[in-house]
Backbone as JSON, one array per atom type, in Angstrom:
{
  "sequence": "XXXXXXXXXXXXXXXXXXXXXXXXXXXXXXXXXXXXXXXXXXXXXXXXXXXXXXXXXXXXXXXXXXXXXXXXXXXXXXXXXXXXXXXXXXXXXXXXXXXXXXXXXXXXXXXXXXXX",
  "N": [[8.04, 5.2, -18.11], [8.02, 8.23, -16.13], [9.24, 10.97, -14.88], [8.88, 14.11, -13.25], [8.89, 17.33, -11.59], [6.99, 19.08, -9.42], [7.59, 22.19, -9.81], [7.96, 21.91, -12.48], [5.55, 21.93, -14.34], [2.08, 23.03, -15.18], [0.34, 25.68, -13.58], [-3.11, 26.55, -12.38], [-5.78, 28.66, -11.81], [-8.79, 27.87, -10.31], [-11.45, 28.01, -11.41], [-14.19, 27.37, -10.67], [-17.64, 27.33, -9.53], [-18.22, 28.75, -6.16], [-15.44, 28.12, -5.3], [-12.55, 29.49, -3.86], [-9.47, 31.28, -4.58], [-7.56, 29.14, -5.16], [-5.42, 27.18, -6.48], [-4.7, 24.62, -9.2], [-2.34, 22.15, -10.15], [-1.66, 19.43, -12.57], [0.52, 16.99, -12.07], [0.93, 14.52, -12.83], [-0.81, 12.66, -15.32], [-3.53, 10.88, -17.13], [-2.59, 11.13, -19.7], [0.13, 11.08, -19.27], [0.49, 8.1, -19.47], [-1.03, 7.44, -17.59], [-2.53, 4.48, -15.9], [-4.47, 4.16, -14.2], [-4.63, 6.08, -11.74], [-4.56, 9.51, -11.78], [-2.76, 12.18, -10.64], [-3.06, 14.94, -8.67], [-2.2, 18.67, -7.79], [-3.6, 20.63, -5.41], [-3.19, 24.0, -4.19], [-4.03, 26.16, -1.58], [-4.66, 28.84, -1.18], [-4.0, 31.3, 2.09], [-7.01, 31.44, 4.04], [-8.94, 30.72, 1.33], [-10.18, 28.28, -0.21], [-12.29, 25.29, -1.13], [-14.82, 23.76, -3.6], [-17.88, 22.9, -1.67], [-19.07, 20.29, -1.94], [-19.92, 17.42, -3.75], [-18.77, 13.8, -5.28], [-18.83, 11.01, -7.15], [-17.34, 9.44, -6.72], [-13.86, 8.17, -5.29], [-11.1, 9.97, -3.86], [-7.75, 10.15, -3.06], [-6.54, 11.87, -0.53], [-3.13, 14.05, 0.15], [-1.38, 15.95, 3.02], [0.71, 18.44, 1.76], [1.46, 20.53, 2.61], [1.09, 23.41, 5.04], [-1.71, 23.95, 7.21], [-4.88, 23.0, 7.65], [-8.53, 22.46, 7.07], [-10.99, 19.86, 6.95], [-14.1, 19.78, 6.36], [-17.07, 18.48, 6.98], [-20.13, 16.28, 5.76], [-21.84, 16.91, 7.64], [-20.81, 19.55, 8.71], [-19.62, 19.79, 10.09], [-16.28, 20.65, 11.31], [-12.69, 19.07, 10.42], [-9.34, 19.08, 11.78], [-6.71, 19.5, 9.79], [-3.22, 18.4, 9.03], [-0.02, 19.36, 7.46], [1.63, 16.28, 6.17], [-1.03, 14.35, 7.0], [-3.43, 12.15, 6.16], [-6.12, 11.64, 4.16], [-9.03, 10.15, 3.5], [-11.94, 10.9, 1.07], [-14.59, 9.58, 0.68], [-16.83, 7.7, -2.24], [-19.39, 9.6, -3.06], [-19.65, 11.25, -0.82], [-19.91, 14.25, 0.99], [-18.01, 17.19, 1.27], [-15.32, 19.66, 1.87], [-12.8, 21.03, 1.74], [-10.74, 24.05, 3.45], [-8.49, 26.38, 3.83], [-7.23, 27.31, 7.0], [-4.68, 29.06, 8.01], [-3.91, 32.24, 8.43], [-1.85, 33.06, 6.62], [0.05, 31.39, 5.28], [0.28, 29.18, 2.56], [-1.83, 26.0, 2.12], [-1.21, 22.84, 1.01], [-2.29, 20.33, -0.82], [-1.58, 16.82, -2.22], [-3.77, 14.93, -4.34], [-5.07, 12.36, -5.12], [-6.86, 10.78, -8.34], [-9.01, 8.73, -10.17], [-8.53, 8.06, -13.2], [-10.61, 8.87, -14.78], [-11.65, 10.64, -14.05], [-10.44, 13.43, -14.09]],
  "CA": [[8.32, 5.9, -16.87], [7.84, 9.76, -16.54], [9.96, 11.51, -13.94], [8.76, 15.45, -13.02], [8.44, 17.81, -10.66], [5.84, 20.64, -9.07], [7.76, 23.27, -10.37], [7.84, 21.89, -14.0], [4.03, 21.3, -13.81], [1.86, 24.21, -15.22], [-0.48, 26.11, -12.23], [-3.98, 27.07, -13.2], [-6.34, 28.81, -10.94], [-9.83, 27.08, -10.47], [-12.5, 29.4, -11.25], [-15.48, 26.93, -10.43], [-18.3, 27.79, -8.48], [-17.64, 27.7, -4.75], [-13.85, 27.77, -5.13], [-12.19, 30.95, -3.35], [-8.58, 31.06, -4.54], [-7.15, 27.8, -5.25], [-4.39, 26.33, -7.97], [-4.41, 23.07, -9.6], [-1.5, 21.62, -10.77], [-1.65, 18.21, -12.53], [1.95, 16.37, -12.5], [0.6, 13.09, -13.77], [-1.97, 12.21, -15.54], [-3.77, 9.54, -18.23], [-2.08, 11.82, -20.9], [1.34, 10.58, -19.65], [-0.12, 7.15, -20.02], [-1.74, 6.07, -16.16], [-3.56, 3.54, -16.1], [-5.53, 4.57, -13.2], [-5.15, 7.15, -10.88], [-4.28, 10.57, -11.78], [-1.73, 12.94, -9.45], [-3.42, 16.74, -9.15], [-1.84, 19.08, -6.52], [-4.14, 21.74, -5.11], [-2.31, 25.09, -3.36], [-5.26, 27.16, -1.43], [-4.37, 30.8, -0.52], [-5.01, 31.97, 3.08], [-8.56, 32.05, 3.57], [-9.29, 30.33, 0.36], [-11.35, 26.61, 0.06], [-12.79, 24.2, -2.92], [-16.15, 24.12, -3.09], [-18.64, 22.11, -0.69], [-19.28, 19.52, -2.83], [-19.65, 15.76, -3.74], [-19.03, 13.1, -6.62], [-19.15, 9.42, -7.16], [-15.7, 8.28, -6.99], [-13.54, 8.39, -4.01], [-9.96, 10.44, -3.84], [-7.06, 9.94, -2.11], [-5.08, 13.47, -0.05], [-2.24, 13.75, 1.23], [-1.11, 17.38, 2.52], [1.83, 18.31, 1.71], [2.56, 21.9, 3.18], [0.42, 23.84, 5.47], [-2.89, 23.01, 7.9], [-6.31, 23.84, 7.23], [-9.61, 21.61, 7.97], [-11.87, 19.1, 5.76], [-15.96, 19.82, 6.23], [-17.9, 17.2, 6.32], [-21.76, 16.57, 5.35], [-22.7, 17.47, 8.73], [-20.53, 20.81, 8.38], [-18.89, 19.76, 11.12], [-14.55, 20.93, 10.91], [-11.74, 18.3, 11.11], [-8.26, 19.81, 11.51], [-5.85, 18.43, 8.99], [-1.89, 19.25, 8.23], [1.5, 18.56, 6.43], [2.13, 14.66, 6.77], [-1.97, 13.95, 7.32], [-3.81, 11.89, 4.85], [-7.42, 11.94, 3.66], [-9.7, 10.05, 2.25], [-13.47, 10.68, 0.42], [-15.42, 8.01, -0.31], [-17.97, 7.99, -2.9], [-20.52, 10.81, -2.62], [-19.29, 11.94, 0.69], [-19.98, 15.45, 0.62], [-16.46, 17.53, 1.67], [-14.92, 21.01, 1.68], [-11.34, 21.67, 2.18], [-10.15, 25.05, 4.07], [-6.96, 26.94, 4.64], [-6.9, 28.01, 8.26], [-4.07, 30.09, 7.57], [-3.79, 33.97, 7.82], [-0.27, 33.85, 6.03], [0.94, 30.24, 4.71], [-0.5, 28.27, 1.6], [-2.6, 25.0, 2.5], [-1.12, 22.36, -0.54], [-2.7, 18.68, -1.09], [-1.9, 16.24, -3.34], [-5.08, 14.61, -4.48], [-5.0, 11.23, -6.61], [-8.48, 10.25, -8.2], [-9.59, 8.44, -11.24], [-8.22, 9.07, -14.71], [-11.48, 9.43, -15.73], [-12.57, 11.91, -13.92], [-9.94, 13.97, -14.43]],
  "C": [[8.31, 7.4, -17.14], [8.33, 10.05, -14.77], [9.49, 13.41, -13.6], [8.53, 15.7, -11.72], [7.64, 19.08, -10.42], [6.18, 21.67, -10.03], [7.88, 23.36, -12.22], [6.21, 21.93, -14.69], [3.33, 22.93, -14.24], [0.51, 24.58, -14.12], [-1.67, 26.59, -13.08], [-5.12, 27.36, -11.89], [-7.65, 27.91, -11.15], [-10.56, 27.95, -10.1], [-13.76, 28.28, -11.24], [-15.85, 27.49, -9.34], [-18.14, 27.38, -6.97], [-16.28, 27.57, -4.31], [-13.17, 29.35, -4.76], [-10.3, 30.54, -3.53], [-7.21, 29.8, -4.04], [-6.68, 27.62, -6.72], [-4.36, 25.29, -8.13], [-3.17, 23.13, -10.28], [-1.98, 20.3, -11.19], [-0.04, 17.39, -13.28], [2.07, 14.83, -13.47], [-0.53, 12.68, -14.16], [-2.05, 11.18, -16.61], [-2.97, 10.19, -19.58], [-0.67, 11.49, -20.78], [1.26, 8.88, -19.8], [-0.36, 6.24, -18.53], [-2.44, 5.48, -16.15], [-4.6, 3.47, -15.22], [-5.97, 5.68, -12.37], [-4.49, 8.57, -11.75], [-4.0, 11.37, -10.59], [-2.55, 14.72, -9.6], [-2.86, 17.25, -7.86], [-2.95, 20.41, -6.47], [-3.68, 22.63, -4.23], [-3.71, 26.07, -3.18], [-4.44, 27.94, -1.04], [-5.02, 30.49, 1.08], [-6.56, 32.02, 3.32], [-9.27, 31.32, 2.56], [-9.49, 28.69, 0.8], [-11.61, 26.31, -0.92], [-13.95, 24.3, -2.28], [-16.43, 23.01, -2.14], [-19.45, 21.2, -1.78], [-19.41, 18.07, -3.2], [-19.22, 14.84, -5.07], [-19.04, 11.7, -6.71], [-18.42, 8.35, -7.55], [-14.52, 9.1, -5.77], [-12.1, 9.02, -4.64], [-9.41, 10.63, -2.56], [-5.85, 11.39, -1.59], [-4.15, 13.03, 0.7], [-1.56, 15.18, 1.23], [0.19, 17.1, 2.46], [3.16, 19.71, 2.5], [1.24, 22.73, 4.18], [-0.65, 23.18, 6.93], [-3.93, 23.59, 7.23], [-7.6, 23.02, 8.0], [-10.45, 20.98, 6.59], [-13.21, 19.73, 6.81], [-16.61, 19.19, 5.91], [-19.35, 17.46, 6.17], [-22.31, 16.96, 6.44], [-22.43, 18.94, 9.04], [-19.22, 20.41, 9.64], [-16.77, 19.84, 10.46], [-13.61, 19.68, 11.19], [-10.3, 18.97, 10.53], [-7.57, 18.81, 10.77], [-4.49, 19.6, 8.84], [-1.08, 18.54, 8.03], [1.68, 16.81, 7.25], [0.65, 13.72, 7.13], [-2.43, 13.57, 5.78], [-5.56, 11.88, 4.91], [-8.22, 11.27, 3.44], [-10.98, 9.96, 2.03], [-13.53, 9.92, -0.24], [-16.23, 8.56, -1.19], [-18.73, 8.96, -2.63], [-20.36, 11.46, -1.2], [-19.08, 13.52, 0.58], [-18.5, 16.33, 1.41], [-16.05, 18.95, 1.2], [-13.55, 20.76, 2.12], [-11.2, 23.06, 2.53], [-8.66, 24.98, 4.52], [-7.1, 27.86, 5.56], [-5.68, 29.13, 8.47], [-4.16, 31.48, 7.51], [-2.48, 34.15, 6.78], [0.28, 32.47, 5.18], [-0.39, 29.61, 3.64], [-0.68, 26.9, 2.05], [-2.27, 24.45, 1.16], [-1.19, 20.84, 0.03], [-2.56, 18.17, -2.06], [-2.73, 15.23, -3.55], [-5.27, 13.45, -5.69], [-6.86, 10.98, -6.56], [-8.56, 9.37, -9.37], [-9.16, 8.88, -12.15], [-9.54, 9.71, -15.07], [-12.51, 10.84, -15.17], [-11.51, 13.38, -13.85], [-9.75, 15.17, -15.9]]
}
């Protein structure tokens, strides 16, 4: 059993391409010994988004503070906030946004150990 929380958890910005001010946290992962999913929290800034992007294993959101909007393959916006859940399938192409002028947009985002 492994017990933590956010604030024990170290923050790391995500400088990939496409990514406009955005923090990962990861509170649980295969390194504390999961056998499947891995826990990552993502905190966007104002303004700030993950890239537009796809991959070939589905993850599960759930926000936890804020609103913002998912982007789907057609580009088209769907509003999302605190208490809304998520989920990309397989290759489903997807953007996250923080609608926000002033409050942080934060999801926590289970996926795959292994792609972690």
């Amino acid at each position: 059993m492994k017990i933590t929380s956010l604030d024990q958890t170290s923050k790391t910005i995500m400088g990939m391409e496409g990514v406009k001010d955005v923090f990962k946290q990861v509170p649980l992962s295969k390194e504390d010994g999961a056998p499947n999913f891995v826990f990552r929290v993502f905190s966007v800034e104002p303004g700030g988004h993950t890239p537009y992007h796809q991959h070939p294993f589905e993850h599960l959101n759930y926000v936890i503070e804020g609103k913002g909007a998912v982007i789907s393959e057609n580009q088209e916006e769907h509003p999302i906030k605190k208490g809304d859940f998520a989920l990309m399938l397989p290759n489903e192409i997807h953007q996250y946004k923080n609608k926000s002028e002033k409050d942080q947009f934060v999801m926590i985002c289970a996926v795959p150990k292994e792609y972690e």
